[in-house]
VMD Tcl script that builds the backbone (N, CA, C; Angstrom):
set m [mol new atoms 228]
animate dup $m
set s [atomselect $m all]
$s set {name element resname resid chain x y z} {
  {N N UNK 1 A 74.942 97.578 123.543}
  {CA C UNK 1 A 76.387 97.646 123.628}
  {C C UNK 1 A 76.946 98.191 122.312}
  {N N UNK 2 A 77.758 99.043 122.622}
  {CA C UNK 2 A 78.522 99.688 121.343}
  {C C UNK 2 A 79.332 98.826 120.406}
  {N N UNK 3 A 79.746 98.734 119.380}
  {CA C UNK 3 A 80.430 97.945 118.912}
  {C C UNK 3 A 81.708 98.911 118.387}
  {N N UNK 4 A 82.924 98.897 118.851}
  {CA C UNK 4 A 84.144 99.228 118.418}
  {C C UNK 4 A 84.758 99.103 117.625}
  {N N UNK 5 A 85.339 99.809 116.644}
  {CA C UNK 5 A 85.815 99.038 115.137}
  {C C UNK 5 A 87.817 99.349 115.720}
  {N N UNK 6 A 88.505 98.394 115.371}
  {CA C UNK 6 A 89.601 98.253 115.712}
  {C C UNK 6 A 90.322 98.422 114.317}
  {N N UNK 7 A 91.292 99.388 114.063}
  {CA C UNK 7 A 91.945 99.263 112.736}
  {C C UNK 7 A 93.442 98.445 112.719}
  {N N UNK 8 A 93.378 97.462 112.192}
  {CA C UNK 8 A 94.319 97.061 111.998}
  {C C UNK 8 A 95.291 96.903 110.861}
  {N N UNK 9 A 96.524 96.937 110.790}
  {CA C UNK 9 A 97.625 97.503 110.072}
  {C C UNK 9 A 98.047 96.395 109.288}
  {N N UNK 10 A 97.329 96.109 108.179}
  {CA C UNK 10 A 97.189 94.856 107.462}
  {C C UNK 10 A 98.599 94.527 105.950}
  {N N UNK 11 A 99.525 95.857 106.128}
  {CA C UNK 11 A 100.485 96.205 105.813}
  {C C UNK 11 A 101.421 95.296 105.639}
  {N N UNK 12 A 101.932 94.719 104.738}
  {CA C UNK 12 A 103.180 94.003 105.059}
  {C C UNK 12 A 104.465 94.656 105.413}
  {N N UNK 13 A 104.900 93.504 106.185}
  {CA C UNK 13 A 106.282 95.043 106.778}
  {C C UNK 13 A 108.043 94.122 106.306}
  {N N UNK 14 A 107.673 93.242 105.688}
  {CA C UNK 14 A 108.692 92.850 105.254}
  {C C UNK 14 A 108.623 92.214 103.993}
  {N N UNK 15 A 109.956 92.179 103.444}
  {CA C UNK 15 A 109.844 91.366 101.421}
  {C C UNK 15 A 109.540 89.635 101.542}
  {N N UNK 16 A 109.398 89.357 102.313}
  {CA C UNK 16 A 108.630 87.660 102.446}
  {C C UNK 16 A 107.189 87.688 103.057}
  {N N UNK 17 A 106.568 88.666 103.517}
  {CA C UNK 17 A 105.119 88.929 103.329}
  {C C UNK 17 A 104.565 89.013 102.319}
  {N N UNK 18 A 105.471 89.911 101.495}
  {CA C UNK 18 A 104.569 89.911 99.794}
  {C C UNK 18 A 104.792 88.421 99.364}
  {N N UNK 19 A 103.954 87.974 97.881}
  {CA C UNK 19 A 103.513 87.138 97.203}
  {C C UNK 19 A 104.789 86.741 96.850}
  {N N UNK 20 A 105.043 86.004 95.968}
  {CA C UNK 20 A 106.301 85.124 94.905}
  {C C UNK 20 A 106.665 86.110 94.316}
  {N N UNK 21 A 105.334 86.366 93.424}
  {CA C UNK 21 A 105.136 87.049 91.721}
  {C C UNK 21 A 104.784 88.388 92.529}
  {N N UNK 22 A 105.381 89.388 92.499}
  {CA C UNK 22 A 105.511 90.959 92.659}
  {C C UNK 22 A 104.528 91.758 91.885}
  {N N UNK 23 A 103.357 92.514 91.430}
  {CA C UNK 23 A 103.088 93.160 90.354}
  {C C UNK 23 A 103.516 94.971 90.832}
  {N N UNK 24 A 103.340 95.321 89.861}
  {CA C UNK 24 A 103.428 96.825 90.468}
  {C C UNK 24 A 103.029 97.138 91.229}
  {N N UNK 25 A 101.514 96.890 91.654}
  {CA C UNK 25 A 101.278 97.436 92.881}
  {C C UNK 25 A 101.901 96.824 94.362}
  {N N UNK 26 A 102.487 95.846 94.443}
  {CA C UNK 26 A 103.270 95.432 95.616}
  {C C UNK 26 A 104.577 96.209 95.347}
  {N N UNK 27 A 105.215 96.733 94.384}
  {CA C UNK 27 A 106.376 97.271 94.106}
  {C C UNK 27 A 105.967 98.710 95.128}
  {N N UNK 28 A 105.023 99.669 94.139}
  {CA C UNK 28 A 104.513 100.628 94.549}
  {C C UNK 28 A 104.662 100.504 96.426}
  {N N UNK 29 A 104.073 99.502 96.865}
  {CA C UNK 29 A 103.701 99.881 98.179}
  {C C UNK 29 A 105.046 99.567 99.322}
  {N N UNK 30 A 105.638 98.336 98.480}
  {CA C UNK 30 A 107.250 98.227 99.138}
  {C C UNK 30 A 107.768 99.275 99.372}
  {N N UNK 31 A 108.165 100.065 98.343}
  {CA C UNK 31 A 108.834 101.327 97.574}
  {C C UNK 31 A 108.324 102.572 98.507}
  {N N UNK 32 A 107.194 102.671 98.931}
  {CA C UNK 32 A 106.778 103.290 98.639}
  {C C UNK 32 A 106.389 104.762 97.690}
  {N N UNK 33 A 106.369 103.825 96.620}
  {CA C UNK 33 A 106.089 105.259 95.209}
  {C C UNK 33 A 105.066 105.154 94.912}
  {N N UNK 34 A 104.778 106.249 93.766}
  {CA C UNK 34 A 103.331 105.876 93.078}
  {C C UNK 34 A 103.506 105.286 91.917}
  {N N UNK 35 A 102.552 104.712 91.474}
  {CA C UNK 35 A 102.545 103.730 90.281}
  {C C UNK 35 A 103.355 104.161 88.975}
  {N N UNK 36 A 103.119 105.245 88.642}
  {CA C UNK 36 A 104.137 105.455 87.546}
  {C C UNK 36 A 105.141 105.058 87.523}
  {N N UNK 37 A 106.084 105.066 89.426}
  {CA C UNK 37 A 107.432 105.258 89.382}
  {C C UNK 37 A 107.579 103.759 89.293}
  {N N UNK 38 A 106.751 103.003 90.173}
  {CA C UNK 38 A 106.871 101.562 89.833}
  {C C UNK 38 A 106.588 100.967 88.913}
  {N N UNK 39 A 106.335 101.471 87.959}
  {CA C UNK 39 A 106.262 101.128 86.507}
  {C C UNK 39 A 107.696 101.300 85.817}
  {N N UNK 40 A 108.297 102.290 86.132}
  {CA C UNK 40 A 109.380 103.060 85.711}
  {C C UNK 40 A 110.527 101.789 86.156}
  {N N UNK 41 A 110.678 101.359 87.509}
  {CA C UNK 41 A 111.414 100.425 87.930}
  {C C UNK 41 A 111.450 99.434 87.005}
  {N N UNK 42 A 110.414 98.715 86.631}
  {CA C UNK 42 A 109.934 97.716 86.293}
  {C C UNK 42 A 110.936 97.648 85.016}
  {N N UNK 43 A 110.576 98.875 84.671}
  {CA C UNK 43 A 110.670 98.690 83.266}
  {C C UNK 43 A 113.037 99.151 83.310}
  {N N UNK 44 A 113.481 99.827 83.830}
  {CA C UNK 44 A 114.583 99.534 84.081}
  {C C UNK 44 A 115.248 98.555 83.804}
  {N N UNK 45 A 116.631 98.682 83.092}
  {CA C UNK 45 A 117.522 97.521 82.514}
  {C C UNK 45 A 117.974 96.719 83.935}
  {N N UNK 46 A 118.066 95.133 84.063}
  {CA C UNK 46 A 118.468 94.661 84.829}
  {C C UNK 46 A 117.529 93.827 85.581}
  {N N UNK 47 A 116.232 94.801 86.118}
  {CA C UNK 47 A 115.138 94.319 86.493}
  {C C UNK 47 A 114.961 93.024 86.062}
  {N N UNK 48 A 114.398 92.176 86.673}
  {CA C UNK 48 A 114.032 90.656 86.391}
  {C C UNK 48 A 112.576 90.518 86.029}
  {N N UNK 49 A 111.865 91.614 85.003}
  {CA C UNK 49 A 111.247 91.587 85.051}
  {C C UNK 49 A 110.150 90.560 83.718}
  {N N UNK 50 A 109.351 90.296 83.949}
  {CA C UNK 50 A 109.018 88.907 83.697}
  {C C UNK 50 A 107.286 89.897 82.238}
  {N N UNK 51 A 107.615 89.732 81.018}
  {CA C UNK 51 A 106.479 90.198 80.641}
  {C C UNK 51 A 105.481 88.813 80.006}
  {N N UNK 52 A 104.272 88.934 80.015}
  {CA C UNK 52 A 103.188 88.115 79.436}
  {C C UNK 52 A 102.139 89.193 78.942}
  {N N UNK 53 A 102.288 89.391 77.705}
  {CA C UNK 53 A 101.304 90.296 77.077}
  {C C UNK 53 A 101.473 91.398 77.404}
  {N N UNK 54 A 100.865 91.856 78.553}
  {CA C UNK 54 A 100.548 93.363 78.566}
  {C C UNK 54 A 101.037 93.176 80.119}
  {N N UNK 55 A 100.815 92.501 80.811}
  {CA C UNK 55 A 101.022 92.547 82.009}
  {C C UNK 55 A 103.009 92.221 82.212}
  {N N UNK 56 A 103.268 92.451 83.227}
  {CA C UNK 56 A 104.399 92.823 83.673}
  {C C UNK 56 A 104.490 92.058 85.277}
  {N N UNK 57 A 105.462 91.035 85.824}
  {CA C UNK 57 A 105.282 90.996 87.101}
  {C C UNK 57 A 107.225 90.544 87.657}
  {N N UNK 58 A 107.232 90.116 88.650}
  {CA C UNK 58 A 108.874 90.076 88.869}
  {C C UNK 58 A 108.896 89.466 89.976}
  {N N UNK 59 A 109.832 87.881 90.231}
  {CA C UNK 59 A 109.610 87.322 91.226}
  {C C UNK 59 A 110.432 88.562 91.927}
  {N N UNK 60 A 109.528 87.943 93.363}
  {CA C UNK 60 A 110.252 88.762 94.358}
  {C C UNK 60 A 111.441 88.364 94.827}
  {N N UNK 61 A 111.736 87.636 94.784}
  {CA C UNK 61 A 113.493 87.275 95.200}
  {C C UNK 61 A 114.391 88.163 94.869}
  {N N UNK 62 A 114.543 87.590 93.330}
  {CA C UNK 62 A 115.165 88.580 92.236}
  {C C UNK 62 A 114.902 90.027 92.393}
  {N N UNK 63 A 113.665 90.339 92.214}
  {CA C UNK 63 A 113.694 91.929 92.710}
  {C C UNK 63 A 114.358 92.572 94.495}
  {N N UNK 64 A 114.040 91.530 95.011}
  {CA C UNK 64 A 115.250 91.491 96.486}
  {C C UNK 64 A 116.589 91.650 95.935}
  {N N UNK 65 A 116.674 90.747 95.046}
  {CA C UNK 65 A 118.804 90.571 94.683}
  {C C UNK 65 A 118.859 91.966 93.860}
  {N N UNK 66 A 117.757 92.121 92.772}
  {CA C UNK 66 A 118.294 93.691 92.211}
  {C C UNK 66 A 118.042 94.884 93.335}
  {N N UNK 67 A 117.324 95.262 94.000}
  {CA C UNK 67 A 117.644 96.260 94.446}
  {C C UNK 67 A 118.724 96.356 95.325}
  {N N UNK 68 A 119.259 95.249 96.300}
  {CA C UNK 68 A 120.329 94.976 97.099}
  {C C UNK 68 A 121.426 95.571 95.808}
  {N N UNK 69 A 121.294 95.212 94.593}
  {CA C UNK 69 A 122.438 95.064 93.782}
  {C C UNK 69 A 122.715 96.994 93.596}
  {N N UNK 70 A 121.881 97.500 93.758}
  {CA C UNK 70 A 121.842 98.805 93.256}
  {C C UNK 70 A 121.628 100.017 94.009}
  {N N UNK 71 A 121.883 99.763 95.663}
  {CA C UNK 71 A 121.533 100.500 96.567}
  {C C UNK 71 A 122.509 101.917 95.885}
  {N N UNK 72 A 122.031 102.872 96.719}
  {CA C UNK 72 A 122.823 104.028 96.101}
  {C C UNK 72 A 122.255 104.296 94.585}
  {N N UNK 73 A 122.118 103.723 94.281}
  {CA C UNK 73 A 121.872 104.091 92.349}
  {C C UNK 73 A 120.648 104.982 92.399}
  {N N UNK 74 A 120.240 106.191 91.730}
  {CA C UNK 74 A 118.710 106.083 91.203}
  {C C UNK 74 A 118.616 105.402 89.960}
  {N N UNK 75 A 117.063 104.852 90.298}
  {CA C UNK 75 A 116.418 104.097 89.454}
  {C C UNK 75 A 115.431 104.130 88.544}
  {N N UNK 76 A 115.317 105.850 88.731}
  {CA C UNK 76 A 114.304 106.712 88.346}
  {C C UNK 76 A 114.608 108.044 88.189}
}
mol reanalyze $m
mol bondsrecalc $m
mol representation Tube
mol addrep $m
């Protein structure tokens, strides 16, 4: 018997699927941008963005309330 591989769309499709703590790459894939640009966000005045050393992350709430806050704007 053959065995069928089924792809499934493991995607989150809404901002309460992702984690608490946001890192760029959940930004990136929300967004859909590439990492630079979600770096670029990140780093944007206003952003709630949260640094520890080198790393960078942003609850997701807050990043919900800023982009709501800034529709229309570029951010980049």
């Amino acid at each position: 018997m053959a065995k069928t591989c089924e792809l499934v769309n493991t995607r989150p499709k809404e901002i309460e699927d992702y984690p608490p703590i946001l890192q760029a790459r959940h930004i990136q894939e929300l967004l859909n941008v590439c990492e630079a640009v979600a770096y670029q966000i990140m780093h944007t005045e206003g952003c709630p963005t949260i640094k520890m050393g080198k790393r960078m992350v942003v609850p997701r709430d807050d990043f919900w309330d800023f982009l709501m806050d800034h529709k229309g704007v570029n951010l980049w």
